[in-house]
SEFI-214832 format. One line per field, with one value per residue (C-alpha): residue number from 1; residue in one letter; x, y, z. Coordinates in steps of 0.05 Angstrom, whole numbers, plus 32768, in hexadecimal, padded with zeros to 4 digits. Example, Ala and Ser with C-alpha at 12.3 -4.5 7.8 and 13.67 -1.06 7.14 Angstrom:
<rs>
k [1 / 2]
r [a / s]
px [80F6 / 8111]
py [7FA6 / 7FEB]
pz [809C / 808F]
</rs>
This chain:
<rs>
k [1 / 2 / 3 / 4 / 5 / 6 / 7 / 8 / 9 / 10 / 11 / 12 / 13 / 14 / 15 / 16 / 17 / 18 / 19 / 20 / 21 / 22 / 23 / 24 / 25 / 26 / 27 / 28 / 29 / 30 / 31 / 32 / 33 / 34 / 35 / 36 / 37 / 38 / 39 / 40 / 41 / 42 / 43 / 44 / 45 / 46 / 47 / 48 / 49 / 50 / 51 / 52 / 53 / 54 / 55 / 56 / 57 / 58 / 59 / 60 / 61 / 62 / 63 / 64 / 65 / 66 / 67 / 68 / 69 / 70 / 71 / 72 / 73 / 74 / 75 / 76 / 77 / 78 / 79 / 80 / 81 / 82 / 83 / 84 / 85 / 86 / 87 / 88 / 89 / 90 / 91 / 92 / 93 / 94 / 95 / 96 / 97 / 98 / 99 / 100 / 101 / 102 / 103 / 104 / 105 / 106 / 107 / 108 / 109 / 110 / 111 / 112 / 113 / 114 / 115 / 116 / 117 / 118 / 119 / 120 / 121 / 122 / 123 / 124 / 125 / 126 / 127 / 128 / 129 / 130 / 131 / 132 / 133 / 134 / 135 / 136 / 137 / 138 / 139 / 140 / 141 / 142 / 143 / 144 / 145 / 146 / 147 / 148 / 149 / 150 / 151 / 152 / 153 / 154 / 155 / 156 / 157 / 158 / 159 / 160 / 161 / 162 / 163 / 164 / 165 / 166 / 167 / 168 / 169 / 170 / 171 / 172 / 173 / 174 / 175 / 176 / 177 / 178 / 179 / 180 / 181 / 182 / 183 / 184 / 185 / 186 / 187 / 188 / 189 / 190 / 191 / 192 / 193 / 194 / 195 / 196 / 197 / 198 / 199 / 200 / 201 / 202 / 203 / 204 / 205 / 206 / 207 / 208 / 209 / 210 / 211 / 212 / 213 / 214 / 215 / 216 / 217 / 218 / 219 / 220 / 221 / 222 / 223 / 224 / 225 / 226 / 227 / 228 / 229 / 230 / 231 / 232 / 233 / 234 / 235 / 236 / 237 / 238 / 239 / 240 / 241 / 242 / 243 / 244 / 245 / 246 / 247 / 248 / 249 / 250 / 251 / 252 / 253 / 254 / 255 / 256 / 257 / 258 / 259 / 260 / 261 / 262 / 263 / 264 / 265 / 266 / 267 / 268 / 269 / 270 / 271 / 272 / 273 / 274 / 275 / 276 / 277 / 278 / 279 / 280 / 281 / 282 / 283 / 284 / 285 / 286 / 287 / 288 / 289 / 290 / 291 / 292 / 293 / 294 / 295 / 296 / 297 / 298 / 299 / 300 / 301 / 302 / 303 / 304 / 305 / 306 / 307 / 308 / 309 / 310 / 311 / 312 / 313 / 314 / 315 / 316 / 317 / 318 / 319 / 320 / 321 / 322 / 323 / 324 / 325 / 326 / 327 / 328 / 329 / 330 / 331 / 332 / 333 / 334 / 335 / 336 / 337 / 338 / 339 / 340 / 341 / 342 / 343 / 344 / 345 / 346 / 347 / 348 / 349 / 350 / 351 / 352 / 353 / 354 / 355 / 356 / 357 / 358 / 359 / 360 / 361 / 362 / 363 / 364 / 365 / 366 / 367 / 368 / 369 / 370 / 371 / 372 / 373 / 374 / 375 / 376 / 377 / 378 / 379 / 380 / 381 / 382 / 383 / 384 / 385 / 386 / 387 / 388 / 389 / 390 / 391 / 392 / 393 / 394 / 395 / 396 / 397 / 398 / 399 / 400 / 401 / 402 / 403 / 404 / 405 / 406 / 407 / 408 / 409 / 410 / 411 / 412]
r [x / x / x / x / x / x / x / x / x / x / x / x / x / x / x / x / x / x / x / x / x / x / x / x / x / x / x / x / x / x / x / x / x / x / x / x / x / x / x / x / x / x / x / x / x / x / x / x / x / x / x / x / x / x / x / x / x / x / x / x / x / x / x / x / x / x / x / x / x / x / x / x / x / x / x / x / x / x / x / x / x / x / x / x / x / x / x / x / x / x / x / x / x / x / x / x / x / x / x / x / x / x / x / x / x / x / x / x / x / x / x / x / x / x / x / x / x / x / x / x / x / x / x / x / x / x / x / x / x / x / x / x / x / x / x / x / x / x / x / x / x / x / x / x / x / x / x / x / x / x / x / x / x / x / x / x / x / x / x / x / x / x / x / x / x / x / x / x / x / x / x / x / x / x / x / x / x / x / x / x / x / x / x / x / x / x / x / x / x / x / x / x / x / x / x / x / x / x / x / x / x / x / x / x / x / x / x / x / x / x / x / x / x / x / x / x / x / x / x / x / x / x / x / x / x / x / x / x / x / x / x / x / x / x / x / x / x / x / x / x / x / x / x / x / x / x / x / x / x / x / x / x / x / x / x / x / x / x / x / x / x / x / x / x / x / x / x / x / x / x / x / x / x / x / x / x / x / x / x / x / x / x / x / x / x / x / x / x / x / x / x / x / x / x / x / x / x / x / x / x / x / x / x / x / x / x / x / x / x / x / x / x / x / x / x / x / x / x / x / x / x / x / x / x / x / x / x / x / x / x / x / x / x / x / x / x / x / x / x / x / x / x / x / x / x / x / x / x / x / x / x / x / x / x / x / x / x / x / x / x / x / x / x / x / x / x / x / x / x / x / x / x / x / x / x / x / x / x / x / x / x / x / x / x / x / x / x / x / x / x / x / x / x / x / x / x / x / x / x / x / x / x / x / x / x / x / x / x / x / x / x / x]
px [8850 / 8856 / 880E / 87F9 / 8806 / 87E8 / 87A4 / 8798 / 87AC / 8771 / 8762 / 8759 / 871E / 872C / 8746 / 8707 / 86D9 / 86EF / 8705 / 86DF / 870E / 86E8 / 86F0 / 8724 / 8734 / 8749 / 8710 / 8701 / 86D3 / 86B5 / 86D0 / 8693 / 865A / 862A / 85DC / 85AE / 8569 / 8543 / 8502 / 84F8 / 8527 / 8523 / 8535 / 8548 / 850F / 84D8 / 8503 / 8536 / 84F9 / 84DB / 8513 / 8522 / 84DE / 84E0 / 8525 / 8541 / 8572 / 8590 / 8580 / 855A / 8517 / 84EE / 8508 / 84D7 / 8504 / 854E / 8571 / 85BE / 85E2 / 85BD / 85D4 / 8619 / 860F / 85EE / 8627 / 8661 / 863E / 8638 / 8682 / 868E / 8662 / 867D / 863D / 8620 / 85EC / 85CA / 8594 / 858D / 854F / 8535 / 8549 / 855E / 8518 / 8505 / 8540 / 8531 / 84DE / 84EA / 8522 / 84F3 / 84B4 / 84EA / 84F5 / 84B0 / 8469 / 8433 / 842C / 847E / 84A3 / 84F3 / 851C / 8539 / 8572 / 854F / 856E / 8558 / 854D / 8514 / 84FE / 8503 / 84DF / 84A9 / 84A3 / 849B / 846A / 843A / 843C / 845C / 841A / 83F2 / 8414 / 840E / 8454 / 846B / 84B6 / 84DA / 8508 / 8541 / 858E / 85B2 / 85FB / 85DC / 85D7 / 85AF / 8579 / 8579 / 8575 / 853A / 8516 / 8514 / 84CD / 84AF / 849A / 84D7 / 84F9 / 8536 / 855A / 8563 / 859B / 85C2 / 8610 / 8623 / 85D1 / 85AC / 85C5 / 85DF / 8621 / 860C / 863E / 8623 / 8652 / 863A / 865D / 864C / 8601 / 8601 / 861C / 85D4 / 85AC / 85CC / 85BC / 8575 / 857D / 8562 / 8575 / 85A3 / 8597 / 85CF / 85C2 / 860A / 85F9 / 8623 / 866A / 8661 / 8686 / 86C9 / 86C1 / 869F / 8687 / 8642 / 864A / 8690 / 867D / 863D / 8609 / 85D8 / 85B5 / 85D6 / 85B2 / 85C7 / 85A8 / 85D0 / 85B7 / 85F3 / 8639 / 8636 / 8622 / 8632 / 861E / 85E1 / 85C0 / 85A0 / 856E / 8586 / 8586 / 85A9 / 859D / 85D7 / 85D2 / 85CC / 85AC / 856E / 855F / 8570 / 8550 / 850B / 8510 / 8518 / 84DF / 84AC / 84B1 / 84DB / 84BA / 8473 / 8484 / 84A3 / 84E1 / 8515 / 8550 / 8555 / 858E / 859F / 85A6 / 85D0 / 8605 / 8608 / 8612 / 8647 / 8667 / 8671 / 868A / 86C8 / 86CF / 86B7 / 86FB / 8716 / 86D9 / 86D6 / 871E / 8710 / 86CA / 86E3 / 8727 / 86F8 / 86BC / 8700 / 8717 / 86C9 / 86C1 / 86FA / 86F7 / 86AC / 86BF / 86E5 / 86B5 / 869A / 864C / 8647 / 8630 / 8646 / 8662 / 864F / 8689 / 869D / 86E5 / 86E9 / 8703 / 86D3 / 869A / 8681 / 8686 / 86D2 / 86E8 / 86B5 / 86BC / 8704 / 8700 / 86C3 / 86CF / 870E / 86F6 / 86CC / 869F / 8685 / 8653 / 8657 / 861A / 8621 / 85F2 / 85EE / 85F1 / 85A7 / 8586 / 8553 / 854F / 85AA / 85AC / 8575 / 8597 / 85E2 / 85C3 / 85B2 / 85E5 / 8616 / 862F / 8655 / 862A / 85EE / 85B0 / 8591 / 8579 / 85A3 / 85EB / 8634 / 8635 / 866B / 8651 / 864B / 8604 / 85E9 / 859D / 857A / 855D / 851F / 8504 / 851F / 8535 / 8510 / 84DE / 84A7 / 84C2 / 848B / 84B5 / 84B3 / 84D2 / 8504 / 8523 / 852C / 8555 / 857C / 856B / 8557 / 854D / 8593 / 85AB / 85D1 / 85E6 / 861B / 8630 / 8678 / 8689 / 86C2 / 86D6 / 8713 / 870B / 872C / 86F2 / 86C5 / 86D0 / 86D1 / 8684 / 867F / 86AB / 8681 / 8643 / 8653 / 866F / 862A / 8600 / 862C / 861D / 85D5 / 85D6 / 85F3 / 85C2 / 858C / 85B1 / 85B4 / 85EA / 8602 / 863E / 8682]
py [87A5 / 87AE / 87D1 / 87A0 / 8768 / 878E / 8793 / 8748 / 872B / 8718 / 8753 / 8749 / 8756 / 8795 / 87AC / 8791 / 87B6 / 87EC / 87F0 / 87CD / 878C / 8789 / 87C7 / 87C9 / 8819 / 8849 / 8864 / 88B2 / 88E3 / 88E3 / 88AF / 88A4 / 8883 / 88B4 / 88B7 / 88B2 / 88B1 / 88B4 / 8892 / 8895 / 8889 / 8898 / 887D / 8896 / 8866 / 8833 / 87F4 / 880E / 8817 / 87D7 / 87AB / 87C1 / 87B6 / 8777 / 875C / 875E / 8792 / 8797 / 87E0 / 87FE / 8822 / 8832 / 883C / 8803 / 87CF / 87F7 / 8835 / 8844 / 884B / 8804 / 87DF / 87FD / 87DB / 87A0 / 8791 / 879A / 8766 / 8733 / 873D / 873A / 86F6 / 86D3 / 86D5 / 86DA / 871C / 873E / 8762 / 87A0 / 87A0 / 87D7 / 87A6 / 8766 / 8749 / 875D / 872B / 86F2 / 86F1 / 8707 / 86D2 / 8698 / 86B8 / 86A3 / 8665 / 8649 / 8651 / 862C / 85EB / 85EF / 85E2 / 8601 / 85DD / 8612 / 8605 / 860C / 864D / 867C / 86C7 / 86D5 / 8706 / 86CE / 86A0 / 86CE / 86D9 / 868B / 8687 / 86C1 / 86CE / 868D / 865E / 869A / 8682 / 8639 / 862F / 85F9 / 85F8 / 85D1 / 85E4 / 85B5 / 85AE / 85BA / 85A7 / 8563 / 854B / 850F / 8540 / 856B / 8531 / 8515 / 854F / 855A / 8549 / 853F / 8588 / 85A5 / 85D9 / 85F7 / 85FD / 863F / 8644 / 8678 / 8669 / 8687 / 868E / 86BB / 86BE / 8682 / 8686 / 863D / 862E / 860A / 85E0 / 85FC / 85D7 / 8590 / 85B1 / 85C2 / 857D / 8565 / 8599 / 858D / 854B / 8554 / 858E / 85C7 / 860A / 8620 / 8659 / 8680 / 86B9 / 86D8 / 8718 / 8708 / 86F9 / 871F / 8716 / 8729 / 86F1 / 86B6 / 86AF / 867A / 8673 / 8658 / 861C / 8607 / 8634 / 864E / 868C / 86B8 / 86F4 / 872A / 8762 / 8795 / 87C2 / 8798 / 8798 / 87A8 / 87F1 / 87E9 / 8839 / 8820 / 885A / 8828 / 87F6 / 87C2 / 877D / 875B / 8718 / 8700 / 86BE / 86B6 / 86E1 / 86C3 / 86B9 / 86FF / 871F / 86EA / 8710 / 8759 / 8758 / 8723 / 8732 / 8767 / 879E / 8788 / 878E / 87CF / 87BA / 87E0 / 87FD / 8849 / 885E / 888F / 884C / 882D / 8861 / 885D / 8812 / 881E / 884F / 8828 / 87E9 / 880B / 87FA / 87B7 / 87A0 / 87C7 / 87C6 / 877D / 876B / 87A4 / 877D / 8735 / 8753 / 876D / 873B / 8700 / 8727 / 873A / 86E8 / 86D6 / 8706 / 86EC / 86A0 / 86B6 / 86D5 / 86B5 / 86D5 / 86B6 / 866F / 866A / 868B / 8687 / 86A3 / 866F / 868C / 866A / 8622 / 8611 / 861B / 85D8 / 85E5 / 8612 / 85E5 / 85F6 / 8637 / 863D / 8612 / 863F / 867E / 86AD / 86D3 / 86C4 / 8703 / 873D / 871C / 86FA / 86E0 / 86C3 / 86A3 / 86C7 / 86A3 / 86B4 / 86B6 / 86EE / 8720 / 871B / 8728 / 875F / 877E / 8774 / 8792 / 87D0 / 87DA / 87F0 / 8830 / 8829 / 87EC / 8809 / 87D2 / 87D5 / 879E / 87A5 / 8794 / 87A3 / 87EC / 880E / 880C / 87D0 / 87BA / 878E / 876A / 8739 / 86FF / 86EB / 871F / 8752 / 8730 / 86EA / 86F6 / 86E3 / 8695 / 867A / 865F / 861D / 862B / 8663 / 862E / 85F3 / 8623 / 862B / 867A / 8682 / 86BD / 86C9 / 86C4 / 870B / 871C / 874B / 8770 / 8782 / 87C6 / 87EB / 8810 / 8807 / 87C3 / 87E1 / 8802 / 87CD / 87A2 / 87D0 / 87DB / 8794 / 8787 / 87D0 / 87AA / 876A / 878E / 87AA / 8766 / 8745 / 8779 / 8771 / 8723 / 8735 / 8760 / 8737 / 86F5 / 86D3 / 869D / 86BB / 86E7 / 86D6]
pz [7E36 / 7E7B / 7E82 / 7E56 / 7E8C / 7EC8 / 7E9F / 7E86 / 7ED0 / 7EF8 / 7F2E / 7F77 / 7F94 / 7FB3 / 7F6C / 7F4A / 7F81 / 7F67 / 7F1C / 7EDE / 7ED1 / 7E8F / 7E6B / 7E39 / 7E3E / 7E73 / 7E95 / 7E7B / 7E9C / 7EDB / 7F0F / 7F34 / 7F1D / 7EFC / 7F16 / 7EE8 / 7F05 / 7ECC / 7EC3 / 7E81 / 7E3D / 7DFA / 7DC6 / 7D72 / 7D4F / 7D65 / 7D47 / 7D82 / 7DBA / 7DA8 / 7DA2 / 7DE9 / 7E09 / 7DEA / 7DF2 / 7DB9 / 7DC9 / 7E0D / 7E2F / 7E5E / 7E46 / 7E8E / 7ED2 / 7EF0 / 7ECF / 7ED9 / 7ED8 / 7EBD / 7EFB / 7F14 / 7EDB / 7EE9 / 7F3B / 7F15 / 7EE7 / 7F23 / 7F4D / 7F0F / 7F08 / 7F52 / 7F5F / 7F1A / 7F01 / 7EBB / 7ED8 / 7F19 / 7F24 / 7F57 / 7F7E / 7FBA / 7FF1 / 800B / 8014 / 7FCC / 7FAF / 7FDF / 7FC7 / 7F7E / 7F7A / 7FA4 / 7F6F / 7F2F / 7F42 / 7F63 / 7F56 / 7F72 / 7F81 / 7F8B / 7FC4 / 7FE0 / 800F / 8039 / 8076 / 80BC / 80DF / 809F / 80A0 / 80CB / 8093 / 805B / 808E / 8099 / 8047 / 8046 / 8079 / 8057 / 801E / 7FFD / 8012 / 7FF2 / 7FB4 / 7FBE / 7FC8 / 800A / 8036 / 8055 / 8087 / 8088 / 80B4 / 8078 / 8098 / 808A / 803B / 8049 / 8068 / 801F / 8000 / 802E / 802D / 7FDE / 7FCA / 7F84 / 7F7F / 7FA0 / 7F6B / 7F99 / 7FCE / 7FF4 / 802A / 8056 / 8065 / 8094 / 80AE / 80D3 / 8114 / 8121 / 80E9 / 80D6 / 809B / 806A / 8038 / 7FF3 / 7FC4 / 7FE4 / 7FE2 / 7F9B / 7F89 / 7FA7 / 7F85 / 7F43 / 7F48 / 7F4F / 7F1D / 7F55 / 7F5B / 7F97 / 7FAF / 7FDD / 8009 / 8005 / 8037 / 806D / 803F / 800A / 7FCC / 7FEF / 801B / 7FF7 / 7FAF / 7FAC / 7F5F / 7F62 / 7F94 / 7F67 / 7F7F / 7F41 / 7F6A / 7F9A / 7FB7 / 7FEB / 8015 / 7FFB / 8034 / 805A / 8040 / 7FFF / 800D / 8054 / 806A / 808B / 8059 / 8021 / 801C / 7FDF / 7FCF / 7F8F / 7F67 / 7F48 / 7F17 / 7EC8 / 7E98 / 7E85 / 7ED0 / 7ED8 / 7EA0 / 7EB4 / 7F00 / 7ED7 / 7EB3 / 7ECF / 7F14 / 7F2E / 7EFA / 7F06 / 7F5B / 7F54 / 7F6E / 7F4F / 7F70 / 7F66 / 7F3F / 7F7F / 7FA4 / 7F78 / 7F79 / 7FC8 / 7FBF / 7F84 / 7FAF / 7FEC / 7FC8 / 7FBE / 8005 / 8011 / 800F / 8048 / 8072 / 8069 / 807E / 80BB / 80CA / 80C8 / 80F8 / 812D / 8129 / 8134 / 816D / 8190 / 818A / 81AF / 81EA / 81EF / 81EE / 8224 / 8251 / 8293 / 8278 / 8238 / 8225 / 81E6 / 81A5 / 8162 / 8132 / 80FB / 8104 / 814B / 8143 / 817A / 813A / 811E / 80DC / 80E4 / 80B2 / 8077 / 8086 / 8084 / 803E / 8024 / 803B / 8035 / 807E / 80A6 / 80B1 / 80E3 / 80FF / 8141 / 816C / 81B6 / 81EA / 8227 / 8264 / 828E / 8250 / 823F / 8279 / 8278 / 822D / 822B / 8266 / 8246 / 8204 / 822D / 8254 / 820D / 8201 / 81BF / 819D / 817C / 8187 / 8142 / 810D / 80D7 / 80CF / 80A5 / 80B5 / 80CE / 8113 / 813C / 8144 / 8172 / 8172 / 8197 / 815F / 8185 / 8193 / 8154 / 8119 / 8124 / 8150 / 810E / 8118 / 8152 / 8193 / 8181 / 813F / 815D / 8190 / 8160 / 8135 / 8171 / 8178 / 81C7 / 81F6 / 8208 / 81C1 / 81AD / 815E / 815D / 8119 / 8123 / 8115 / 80F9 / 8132 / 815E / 8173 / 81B7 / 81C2 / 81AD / 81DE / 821B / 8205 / 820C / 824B / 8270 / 825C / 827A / 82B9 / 82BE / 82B0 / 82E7 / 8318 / 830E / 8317 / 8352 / 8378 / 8358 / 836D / 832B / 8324 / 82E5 / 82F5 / 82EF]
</rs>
C-alpha cells in the first residue's frame, strides 16, 4: 500500500530528471541509458517496414530520422516540458530554423521580441528572405505592440524570456492570450530556464525549443537542440524537415545529454545561488552601470519573473562604466572566468555581446536592443562562489588602476 502511494504521487522535478514517472514496473537491467548508434533497423516482414516508413506504426527504421537512445532523450524532455512530444536535433540553431521552417513558408511573416539571439537574428536576416519569409522585430513587454505588429500574413510569434543578453522577461501567459486570439503559434525559447526553472507549455505557449548544448547537458561537451510541442507538429518537423537537413542528433549525443540531466536539478539550484549572489556584489560596485539579473528587485519586470519563473537563472549581464575599451580590458584582466561564447557549463563564462555573440545585428540595430560596447554577459558557474567573485573584484582592481594611469574618470 505504502509503495503503492509513493508511485502514483506526482514527482518533483529532481525525481522526474532522473527516474521514468511513467513506467509502471521497476526498472531491470542496466541503469544507464543504453547507446545504440545504429543506422540502420530491421525489421521481421515488409507489412512491419512499411507501416513504419509510412506512419502507420510508430518506430524508428533509419538513423537520419532517429536513433533508440534519442527517442529515450526525446521522450524525457516531452515529459519534462508537459508536452505531447520533442524532437532531438544536432544543435540549438537546428531547432530554432527547423521549428521557424514548420511553421512558415514563403510569403509568411513571424513577429519576434526585439533583443533576440544574435544567431536566430542572423538566420532571419539570411536565409529566411531566401525563403520569402518577412520579421518583425517588436518590444514584446508591450501587448498592444504584438498586437500592432500582427499583419495579415503573420503566422507566429517567436520570443526569448529571459533574452539574449539583456534577461528581458517576457510575460508568457498574457502573450499567449494574444496569440490565441489571433490563432498564431507561440513560440518559446526556454534555454536560459530550463524545464527546472520555467515550463512555456503550462503558461499557453504551443512551441518551446532549447539549445541543449546549454543546461540540459550542461558539460560544455555537446552540441544539441530540442523541439518540444504536440505530435503531429513533431512528427511534421521529423520527417519533412529535420530528415531531409540531416539534422539528427547522434545517439552518442543523446546519452551525454541523458546523462547530465540527472543533474540539472542540482546544478540549477547551484547556478541560480551563485548567479543571485555575482548580481548583487556587481550592483554594488562603483565600475558598473548597471545590472541585468531578473532576481534583483531593481529588474523591471522582477515581478513576472518571480510569478513565471521558480529561479531566476545563471546568467547575469552588466554595463560597464567607460564602455568598450573598460569592458574589453575587465574581460582580460580574469583569472578564474573563462571568456568563451557559450554558457550553463560548470565553469563560469564570460562574453562580450557586440562584438561575440551579437556582433551579426548592424550598430544601429545592436544599440536599439539596448546591447552597447560596455555590455558584459556572464554565465555563472558552479564553482565556489568565494572564489568567483575575487576573479571579479582582482579584475576590477586592475581596470581601476588602468583608468588611473590613463586618467579616465571611471574608477571608484
Amino acid at each position: 500500500m505504502i509503495g503503492d502511494i509513493i508511485m502514483t504521487r506526482q514527482w518533483g522535478i529532481s525525481t522526474e530528471l532522473i527516474h521514468d514517472q511513467h513506467t509502471t514496473e521497476r526498472k531491470i537491467g542496466a541503469v544507464a541509458q543504453p547507446i545504440v548508434p545504429a543506422v540502420a533497423y530491421s525489421f521481421e516482414n515488409h507489412k512491419m517496414a512499411s507501416d513504419t516508413v509510412s506512419g502507420k506504426e510508430d518506430g524508428i527504421y533509419y538513423g537520419r530520422y532517429g536513433n533508440c537512445t534519442l527517442r529515450a532523450f526525446e521522450e524525457k524532455m516531452a515529459a519534462l516540458e508537459n508536452g505531447e512530444a520533442a524532437l532531438g536535433l544536432g544543435s540549438g540553431m537546428a531547432a530554432i530554423s527547423s521549428t521557424l521552417f514548420g511553421v512558415l513558408q514563403n510569403g509568411d511573416h513571424l513577429i519576434v521580441t526585439k533583443d533576440v539571439y544574435g544567431g536566430t537574428y542572423h538566420f532571419l536576416t539570411t536565409l529566411a528572405p531566401r525563403c520569402g519569409i518577412s520579421f518583425s522585430l517588436v518590444d514584446c513587454t508591450d501587448i498592444d505592440c504584438i498586437v500592432k505588429a500582427i499583419q495579415p500574413n503573420t503566422k507566429a510569434v517567436y520570443i526569448e524570456t529571459p533574452s539574449n543578453p539583456l534577461l528581458t522577461i517576457l510575460d508568457i501567459k498574457a502573450i499567449a492570450q494574444v496569440t490565441k486570439q489571433y490563432d498564431l503559434p507561440l513560440i518559446v525559447d526556454n534555454t536560459f530556464m530550463s524545464p527546472c526553472l520555467q515550463k512555456p507549455l503550462e503558461l499557453g505557449a504551443d512551441i518551446v525549443i532549447h539549445s541543449a548544448t546549454k543546461y540540459l547537458n550542461g558539460h560544455g561537451d555537446v552540441m544539441a537542440g530540442v523541439i518540444v510541442a504536440d505530435a503531429k507538429f513533431i512528427h511534421f518537423i521529423r520527417q519533412q524537415i529535420m530528415g531531409d537537413l540531416g539534422q539528427v542528433l547522434s545517439a552518442w549525443d543523446a546519452f551525454l545529454i541523458l546523462r547530465g540531466l540527472k543533474t540539472l536539478g542540482l546544478r540549477m539550484e547551484r547556478h541560480c545561488s551563485n548567479a543571485h549572489k555575482i548580481a548583487t556584489f556587481l550592483e554594488n560596485h562603483p565600475l558598473v552601470e548597471k545590472v541585468y539579473y531578473p532576481g534583483l528587485k531593481s529588474h523591471p519586470q522582477y515581478e513576472i519573473a518571480d510569478r513565471q519563473m521558480k529561479g531566476m537563472g545563471g546568467i547575469v549581464s552588466f554595463e560597464m562604466k567607460g564602455g568598450s575599451a573598460t569592458a574589453t580590458a575587465f574581460i582580460d584582466a580574469l583569472k578564474l572566468s573563462m571568456i568563451s561564447f557559450s554558457l550553463g557549463d560548470p565553469e563560469t563564462l564570460v562574453q562580450h555581446p557586440a562584438t561575440m555573440t551579437h556582433s551579426s545585428l548592424p550598430e544601429t540595430e545592436r544599440l536599439a536592443a539596448g546591447i552597447t560596447d560596455g555590455l558584459i554577459r556572464l554565465s555563472a558557474g558552479l564553482e565556489d562562489i568565494e572564489d568567483i567573485v575575487a576573479d571579479l573584484e582582482q579584475a576590477f582592481d586592475k581596470v581601476n588602476e588602468l583608468s588611473k594611469r590613463n586618467g579616465v574618470g571611471t574608477h571608484a
